[in-house]
C-alpha positions as CSV (number, residue, x, y, z in Angstrom):
1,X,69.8,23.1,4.3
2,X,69.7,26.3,6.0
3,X,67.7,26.9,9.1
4,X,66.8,30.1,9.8
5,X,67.1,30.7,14.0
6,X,63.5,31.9,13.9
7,X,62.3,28.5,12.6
8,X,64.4,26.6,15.2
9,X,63.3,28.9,18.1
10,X,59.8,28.2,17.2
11,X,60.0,24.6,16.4
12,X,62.0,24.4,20.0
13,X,58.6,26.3,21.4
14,X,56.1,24.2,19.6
15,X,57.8,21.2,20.9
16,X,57.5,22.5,24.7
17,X,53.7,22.9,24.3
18,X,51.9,20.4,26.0
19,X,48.2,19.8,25.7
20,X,46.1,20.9,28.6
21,X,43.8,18.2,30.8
22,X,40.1,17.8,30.2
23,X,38.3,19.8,33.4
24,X,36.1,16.8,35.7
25,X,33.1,18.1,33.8
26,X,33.7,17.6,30.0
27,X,35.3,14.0,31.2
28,X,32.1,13.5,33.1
29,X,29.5,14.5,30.3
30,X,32.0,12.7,27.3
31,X,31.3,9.4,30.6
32,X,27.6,10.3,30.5
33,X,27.2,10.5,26.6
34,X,29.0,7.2,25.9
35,X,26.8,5.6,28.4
36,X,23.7,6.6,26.8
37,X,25.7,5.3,23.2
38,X,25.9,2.1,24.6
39,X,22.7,1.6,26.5
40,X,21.0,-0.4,23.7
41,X,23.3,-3.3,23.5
42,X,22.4,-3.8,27.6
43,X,18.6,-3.2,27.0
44,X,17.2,-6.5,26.4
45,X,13.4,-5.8,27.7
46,X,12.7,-3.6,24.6
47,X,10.3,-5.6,22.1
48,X,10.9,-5.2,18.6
49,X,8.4,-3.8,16.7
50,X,8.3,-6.0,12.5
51,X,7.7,-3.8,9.8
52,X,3.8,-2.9,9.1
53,X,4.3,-4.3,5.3
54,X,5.6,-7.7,6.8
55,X,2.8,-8.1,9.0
56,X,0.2,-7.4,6.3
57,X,2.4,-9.8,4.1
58,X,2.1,-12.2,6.9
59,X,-1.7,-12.0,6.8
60,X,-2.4,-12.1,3.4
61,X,0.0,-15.6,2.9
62,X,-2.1,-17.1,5.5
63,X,-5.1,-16.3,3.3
64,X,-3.6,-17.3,0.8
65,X,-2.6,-20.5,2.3
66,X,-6.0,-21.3,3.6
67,X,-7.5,-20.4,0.5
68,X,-5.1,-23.6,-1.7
69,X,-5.4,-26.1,1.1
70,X,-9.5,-25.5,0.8
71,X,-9.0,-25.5,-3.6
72,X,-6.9,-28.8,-3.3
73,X,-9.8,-30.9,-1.5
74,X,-12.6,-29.9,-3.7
75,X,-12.5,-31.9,-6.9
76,X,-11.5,-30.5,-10.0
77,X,-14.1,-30.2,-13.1
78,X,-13.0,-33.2,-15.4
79,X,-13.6,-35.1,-12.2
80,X,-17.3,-33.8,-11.5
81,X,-17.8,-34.2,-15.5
82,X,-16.9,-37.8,-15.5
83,X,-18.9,-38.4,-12.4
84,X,-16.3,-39.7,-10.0
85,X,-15.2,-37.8,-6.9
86,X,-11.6,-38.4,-5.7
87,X,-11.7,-40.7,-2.7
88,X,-8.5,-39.8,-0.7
89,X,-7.1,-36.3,-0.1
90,X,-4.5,-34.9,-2.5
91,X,-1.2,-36.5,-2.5
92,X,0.9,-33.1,-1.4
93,X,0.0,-29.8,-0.2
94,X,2.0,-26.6,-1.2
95,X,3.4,-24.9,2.0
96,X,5.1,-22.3,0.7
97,X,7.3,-20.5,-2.2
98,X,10.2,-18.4,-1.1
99,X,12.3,-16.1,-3.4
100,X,15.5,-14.6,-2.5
101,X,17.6,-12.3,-4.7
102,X,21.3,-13.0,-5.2
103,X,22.5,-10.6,-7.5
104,X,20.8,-7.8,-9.8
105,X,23.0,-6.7,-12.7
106,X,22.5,-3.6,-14.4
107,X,22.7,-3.7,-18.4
108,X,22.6,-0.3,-18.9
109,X,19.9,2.0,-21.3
110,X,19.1,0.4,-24.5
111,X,17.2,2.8,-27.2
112,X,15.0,0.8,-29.0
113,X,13.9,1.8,-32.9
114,X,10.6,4.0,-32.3
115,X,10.4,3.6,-28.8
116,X,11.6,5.0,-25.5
117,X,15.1,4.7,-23.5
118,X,14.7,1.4,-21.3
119,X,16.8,0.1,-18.2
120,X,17.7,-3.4,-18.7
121,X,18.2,-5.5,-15.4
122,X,19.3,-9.1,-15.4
123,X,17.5,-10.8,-12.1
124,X,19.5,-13.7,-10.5
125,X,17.6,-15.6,-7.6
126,X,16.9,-18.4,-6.4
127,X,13.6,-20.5,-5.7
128,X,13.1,-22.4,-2.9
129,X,9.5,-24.3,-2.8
130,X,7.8,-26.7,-0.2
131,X,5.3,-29.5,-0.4
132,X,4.0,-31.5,2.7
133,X,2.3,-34.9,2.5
134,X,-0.6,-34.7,4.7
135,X,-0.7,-38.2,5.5
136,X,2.3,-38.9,6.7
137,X,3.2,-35.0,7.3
138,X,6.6,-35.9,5.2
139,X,8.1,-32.5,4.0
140,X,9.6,-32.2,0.2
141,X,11.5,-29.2,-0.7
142,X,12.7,-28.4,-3.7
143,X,15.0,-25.7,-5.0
144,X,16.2,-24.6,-8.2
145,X,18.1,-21.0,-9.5
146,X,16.0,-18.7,-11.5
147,X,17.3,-15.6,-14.0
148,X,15.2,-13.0,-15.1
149,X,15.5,-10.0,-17.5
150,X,13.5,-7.1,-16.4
151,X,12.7,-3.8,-18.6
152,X,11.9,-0.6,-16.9
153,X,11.4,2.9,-19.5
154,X,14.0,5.4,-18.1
155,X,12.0,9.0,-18.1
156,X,15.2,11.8,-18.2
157,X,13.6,14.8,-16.3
């Protein structure tokens, strides 16, 4: 290889260069801005604040709950149509039904013959449900996997 001296004398200069020192004021406001960075993980007074969906969601499965444990203790019509009334409360009481996705799988667009482009989505979750036993307050829960196919039309704009 050649080197030309130019090179050398230049690679000799670059290698001389050293960088300068922050000044006391951009080290002080780079201090400053990293405190302010890592404020929230010291602040533990803040409250925080749910979603507005999940409290509406929270308020309408209440309802909902009130509204099956009052269903359960009236008695159903083949009972009133044979005349007798069920003497004990119901055996279990539904407490809740929780879904949780594991894994959505896209299928891709299918043409159908005559009809609009569709996505095709394959829904894997799981289903957890909950009974209680109001006499004894005994809790049964009960969960099983669940797949679902879901069609959505595709609109190409």
């Amino acid at each position: 290889m050649n080197h030309d001296p130019d090179d050398t004398r230049l690679e000799n200069l670059l290698r001389g260069l050293a960088p300068a020192a922050p000044s006391p004021a951009l080290s002080q406001r780079v201090d400053e801005e990293l405190k302010l960075d890592m404020s929230w993980l010291t602040t533990t007074s803040r409250q925080r604040h749910l979603p507005r969906w999940l409290v509406s969601a929270s308020w309408a499965a209440l309802g909902a709950a009130a509204a099956v444990a009052v269903m359960s203790n009236l008695p159903s019509r083949a009972d009133s149509s044979a005349g007798t009334l069920a003497a004990s409360t119901p055996t279990v009481l539904p407490v809740a039904t929780i879904r949780e996705w594991e894994d959505v799988q896209d299928e891709g667009i299918h043409y159908t013959q005559g009809r609009l482009p569709e996505q095709h989505l394959r829904v894997i979750a799981r289903e957890r449900q909950t009974w209680i036993d109001p006499r004894d307050g005994a809790q049964m829960t009960v969960e099983y996997p669940r797949e679902q196919k879901v069609i959505l039309p595709v609109s190409f704009q």
